[in-house]
C-alpha positions as CSV (number, residue, x, y, z in Angstrom):
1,X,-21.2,-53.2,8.2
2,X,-18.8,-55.9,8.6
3,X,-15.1,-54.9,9.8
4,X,-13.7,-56.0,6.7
5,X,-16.1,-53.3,4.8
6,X,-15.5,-50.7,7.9
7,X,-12.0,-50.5,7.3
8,X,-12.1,-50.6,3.4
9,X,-14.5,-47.8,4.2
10,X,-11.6,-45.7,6.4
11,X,-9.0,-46.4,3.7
12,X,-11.1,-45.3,0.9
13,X,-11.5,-42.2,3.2
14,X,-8.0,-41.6,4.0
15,X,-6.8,-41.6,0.5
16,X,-9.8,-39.0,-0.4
17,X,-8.5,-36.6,2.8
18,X,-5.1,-37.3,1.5
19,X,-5.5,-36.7,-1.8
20,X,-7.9,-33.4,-1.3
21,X,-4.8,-32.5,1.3
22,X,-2.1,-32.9,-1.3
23,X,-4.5,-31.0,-4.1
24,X,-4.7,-28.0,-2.4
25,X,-3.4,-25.1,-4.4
26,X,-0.2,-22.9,-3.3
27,X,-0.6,-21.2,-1.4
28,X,-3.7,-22.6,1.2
29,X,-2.8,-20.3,4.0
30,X,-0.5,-17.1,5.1
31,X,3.2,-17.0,4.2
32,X,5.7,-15.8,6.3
33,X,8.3,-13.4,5.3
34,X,11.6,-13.4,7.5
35,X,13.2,-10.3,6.4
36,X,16.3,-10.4,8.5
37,X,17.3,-7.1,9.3
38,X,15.3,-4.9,11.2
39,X,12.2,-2.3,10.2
40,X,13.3,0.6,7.8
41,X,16.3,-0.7,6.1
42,X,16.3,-1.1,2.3
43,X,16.2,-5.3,3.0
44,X,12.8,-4.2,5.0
45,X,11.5,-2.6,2.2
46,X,12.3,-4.5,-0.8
47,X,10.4,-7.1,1.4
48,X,7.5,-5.0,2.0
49,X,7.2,-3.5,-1.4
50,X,7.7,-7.2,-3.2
51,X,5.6,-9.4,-1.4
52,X,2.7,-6.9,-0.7
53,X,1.9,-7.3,-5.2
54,X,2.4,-11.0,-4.4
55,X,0.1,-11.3,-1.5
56,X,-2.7,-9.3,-4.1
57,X,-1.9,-11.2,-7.0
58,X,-2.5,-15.0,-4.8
59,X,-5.0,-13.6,-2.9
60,X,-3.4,-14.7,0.4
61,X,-1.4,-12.8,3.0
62,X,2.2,-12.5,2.9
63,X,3.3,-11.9,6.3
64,X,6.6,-9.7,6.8
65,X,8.5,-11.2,10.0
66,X,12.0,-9.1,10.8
67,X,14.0,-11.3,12.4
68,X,17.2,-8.9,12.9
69,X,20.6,-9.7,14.3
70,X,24.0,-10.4,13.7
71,X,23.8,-9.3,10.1
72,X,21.1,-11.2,9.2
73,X,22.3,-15.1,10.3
74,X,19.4,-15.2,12.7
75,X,16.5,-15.0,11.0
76,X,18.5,-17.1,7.9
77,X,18.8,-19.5,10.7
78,X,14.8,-19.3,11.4
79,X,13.8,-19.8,7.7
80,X,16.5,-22.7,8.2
81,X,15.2,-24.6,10.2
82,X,11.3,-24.3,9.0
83,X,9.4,-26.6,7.2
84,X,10.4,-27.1,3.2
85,X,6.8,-26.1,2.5
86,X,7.1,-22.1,0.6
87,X,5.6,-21.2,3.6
88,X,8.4,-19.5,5.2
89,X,10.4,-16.9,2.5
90,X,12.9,-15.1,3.5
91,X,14.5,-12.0,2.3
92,X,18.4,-11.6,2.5
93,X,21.0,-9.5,0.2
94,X,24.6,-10.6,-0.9
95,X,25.1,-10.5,3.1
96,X,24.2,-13.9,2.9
97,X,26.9,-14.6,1.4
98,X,29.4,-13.1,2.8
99,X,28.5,-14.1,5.9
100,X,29.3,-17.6,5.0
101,X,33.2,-16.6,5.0
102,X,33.2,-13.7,8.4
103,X,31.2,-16.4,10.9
104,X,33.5,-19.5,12.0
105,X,30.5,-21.2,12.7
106,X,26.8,-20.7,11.7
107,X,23.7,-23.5,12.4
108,X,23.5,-23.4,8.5
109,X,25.0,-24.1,5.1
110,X,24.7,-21.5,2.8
111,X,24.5,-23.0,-0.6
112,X,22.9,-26.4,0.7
113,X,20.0,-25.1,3.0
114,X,18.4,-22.5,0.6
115,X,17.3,-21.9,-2.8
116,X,17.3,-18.4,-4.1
117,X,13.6,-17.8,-5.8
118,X,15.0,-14.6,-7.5
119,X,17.1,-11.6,-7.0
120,X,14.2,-8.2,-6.7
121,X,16.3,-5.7,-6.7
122,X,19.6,-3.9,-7.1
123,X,21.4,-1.3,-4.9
124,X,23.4,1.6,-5.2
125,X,25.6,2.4,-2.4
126,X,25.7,6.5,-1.2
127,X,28.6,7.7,0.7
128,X,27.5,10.2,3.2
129,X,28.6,12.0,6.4
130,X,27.2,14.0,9.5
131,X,26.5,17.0,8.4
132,X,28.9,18.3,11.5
133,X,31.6,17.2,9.2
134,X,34.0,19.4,7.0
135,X,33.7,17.5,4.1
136,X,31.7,17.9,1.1
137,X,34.5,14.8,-1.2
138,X,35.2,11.8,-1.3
139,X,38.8,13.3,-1.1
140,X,37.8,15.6,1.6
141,X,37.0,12.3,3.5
142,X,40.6,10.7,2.6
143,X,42.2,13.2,4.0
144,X,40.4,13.8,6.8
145,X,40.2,10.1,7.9
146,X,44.0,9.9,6.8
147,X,44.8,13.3,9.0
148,X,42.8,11.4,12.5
149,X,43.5,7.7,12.3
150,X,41.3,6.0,14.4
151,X,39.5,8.8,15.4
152,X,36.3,8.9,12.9
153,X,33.5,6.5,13.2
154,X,31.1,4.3,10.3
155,X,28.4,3.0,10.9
156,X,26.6,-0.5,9.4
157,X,23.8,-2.9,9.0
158,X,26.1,-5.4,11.9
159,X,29.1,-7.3,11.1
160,X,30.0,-8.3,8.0
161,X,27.0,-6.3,6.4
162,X,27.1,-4.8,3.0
163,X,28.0,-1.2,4.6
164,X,30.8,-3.0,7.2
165,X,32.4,-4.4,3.6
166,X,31.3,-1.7,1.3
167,X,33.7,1.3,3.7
168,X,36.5,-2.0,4.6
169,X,36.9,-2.1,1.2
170,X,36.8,2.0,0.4
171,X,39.6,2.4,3.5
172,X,42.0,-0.4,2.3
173,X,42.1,1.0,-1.5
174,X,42.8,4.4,0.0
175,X,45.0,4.1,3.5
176,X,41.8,5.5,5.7
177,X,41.9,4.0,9.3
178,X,38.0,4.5,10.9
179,X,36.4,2.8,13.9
180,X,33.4,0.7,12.7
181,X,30.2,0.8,14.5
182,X,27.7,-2.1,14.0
183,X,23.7,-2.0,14.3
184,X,20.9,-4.7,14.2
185,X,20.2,-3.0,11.0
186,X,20.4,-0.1,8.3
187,X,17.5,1.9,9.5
188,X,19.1,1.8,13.1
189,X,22.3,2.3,11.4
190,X,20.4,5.6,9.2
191,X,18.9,7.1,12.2
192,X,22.6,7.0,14.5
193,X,24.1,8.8,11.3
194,X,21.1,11.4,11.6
195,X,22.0,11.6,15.3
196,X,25.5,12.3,14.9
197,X,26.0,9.2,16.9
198,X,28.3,8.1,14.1
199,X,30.3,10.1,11.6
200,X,30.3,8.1,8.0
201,X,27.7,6.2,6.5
202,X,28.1,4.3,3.3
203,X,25.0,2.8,3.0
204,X,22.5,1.7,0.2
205,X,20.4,4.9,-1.1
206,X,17.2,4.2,-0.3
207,X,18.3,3.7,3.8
208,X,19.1,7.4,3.7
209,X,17.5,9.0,0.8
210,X,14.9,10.8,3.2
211,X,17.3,12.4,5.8
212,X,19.3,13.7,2.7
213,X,16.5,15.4,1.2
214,X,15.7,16.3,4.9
215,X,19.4,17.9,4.8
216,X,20.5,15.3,8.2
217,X,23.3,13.8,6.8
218,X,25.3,15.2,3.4
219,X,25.8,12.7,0.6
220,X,29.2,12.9,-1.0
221,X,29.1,10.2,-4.0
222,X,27.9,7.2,-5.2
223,X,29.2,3.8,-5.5
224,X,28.3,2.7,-8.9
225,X,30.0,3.1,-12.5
226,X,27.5,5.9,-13.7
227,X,26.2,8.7,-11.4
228,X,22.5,7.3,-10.9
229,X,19.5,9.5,-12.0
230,X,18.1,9.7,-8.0
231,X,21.1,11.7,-7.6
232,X,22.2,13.1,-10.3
233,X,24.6,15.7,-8.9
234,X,26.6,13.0,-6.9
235,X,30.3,12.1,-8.6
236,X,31.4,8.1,-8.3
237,X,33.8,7.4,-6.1
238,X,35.5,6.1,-8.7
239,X,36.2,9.6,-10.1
240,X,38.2,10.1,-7.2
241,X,39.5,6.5,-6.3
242,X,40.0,4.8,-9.8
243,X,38.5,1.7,-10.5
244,X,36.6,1.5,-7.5
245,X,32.9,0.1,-7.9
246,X,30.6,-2.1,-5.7
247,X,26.8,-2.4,-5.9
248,X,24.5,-5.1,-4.7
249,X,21.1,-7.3,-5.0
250,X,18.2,-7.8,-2.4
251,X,17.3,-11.7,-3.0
252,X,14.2,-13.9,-2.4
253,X,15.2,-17.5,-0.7
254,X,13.4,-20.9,0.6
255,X,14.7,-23.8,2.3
256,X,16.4,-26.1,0.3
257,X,14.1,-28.7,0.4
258,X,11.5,-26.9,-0.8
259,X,9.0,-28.4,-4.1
260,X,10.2,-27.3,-7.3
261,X,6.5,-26.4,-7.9
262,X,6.6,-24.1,-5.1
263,X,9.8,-22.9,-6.0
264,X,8.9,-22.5,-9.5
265,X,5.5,-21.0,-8.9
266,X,7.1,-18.2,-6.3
267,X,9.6,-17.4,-9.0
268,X,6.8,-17.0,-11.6
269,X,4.9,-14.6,-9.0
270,X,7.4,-12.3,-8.2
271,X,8.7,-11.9,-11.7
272,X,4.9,-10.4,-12.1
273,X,5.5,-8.6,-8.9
274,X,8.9,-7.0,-10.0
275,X,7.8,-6.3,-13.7
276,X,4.4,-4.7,-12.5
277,X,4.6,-1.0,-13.1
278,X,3.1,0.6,-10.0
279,X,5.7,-2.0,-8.0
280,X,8.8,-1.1,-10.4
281,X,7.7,2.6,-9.9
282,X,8.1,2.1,-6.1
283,X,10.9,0.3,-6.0
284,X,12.9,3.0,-8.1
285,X,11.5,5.8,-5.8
286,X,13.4,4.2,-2.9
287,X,16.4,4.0,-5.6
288,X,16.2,0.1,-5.7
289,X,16.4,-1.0,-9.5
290,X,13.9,-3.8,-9.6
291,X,16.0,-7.5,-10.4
292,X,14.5,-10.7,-11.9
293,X,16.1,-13.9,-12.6
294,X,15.1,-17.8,-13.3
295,X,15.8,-19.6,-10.5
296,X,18.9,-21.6,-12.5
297,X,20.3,-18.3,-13.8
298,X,20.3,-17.1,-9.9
299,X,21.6,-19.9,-8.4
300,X,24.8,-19.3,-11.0
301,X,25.4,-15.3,-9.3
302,X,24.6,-17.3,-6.0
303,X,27.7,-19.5,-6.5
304,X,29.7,-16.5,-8.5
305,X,29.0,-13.6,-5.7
306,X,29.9,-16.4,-2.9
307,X,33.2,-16.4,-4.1
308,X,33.3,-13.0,-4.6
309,X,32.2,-12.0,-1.0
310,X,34.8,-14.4,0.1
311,X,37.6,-12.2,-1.4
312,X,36.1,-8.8,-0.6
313,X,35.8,-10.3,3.4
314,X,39.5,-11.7,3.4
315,X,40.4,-7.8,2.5
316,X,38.3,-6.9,4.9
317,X,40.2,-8.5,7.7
318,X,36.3,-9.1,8.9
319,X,36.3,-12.5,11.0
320,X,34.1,-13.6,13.8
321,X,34.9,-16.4,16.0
């Protein structure tokens, strides 16, 4: 063979190898999962729940990866930094967001560097205390926390978490003065409550939903419009403070960069995933309302609950140099 044929030869085999490469179907190998709060919180098992019907309906292994830590920037950092392939997911709730207006400084742009794949679920928030407590209201609580300023302590998913805003937000729209206590995490956050490490908890349901049924902590009301059916005997808080009303979403993300086949494709997956019955069915039993969007219609609440966050952090006072 001549060299002129040898190297026709290696091209003609380079664009075959390529093009096999490039034909290989989403995807070819396991996907990991950054959930980025730690094992046991209701971000852990959204993730778990989700991604285990999308692993069974691909046929390929969706890993779950908690990366945990001030609330939830470092593994949002990891899956920033990865390759724009779908082959790093990452599971975040309105957080995310939020964080964008508490942290001065963060190796990331929220809106630029990911693209949310679809909301999978909604939470409601349950307000709940040690069972040590003399309260059994959400106007017991008022008073009490008004009576001792400073003196009782809440507990969260870190800084700047959905439970550090969720009871910021409760304690400015009613005069309460409470010491906050961060964790890496709801289920840390769950089990210091059970402890009676820390007073007040108001925390999505399904983070607590066992050690209420398990009589650990006492659950005073929820933090929805409606009373939910989980719960049924829980009041609003809105019964007692008017007007009050916060719930959240559990959202699916990639890097920006991304393929909009992949993207696309994902999307298509988990809305099977999230409509499924047997999945819907465990998602409600953790209290988690299962959430689908199109990836368009998400990326409109993206913008829309950025804003928000940035409000309800402002009232917050929460701010990290």
């Amino acid at each position: 063979m001549s060299k002129i044929q040898w190297l026709g030869a290696f091209a003609g085999f380079v664009v075959f190898a390529s093009g096999t490469a490039w034909s290989q179907p989403y995807p070819s190998k396991p996907v990991r999962v950054v959930v980025v709060f730690a094992p046991g919180g209701a971000t852990d098992v959204v993730g778990r729940i989700v991604f285990q019907k999308v692993s069974e309906q691909l046929g390929q292994q969706f890993v779950i990866d908690n990366r945990a830590g001030a609330s939830g920037t470092i593994g949002a950092a990891i899956v920033a930094a990865s390759p724009p392939d779908g082959y790093t997911v990452m599971v975040y709730s309105t957080t995310l967001l939020a964080s964008a207006h508490i942290y001065k400084k963060l190796p990331y742009d929220t809106l630029k560097d990911f693209t949310g794949l679809s909301p999978v679920a909604r939470l409601v928030l349950v307000l709940t205390v040690h069972p040590s407590m003399p309260i059994r209201t959400t106007k017991d609580l008022i008073a009490l926390a008004k009576s001792r300023p400073g003196e009782i302590t809440y507990g969260s998913a870190g800084v700047g978490a959905l439970q550090h805003l969720a009871t910021s937000l409760l304690a400015n729209d009613t005069g309460m003065k409470m010491v906050h206590v961060p964790y890496k995490g709801g289920g840390p956050a769950s089990v210091a409550i059970s402890g009676g490490e820390i007073q007040v908890l108001f925390t999505p349901i399904s983070e607590v939903l066992s050690i209420i049924k398990a009589g650990r902590v006492r659950p005073i009301a929820v933090s929805s419009t409606a009373r939910v059916s989980q719960l049924p005997e829980l009041p609003t808080i809105g019964e007692t403070v008017k007007g009050f009303e916060l719930t959240s979403w559990m959202g699916t993300f990639v890097h920006s960069g991304t393929p909009k086949a992949i993207v696309d494709k994902l999307n298509a997956e988990i809305k099977k995933a999230v409509e499924d019955p047997e999945t819907a069915s465990k998602l409600s039993a953790q209290t988690l309302d299962p959430m689908y969007m199109p990836v368009d219609e998400f990326a409109k609440i993206i913008k829309s609950d950025y804003e928000r966050y940035g409000r309800v952090v402002k009232l917050a006072g929460a701010r990290i140099e």
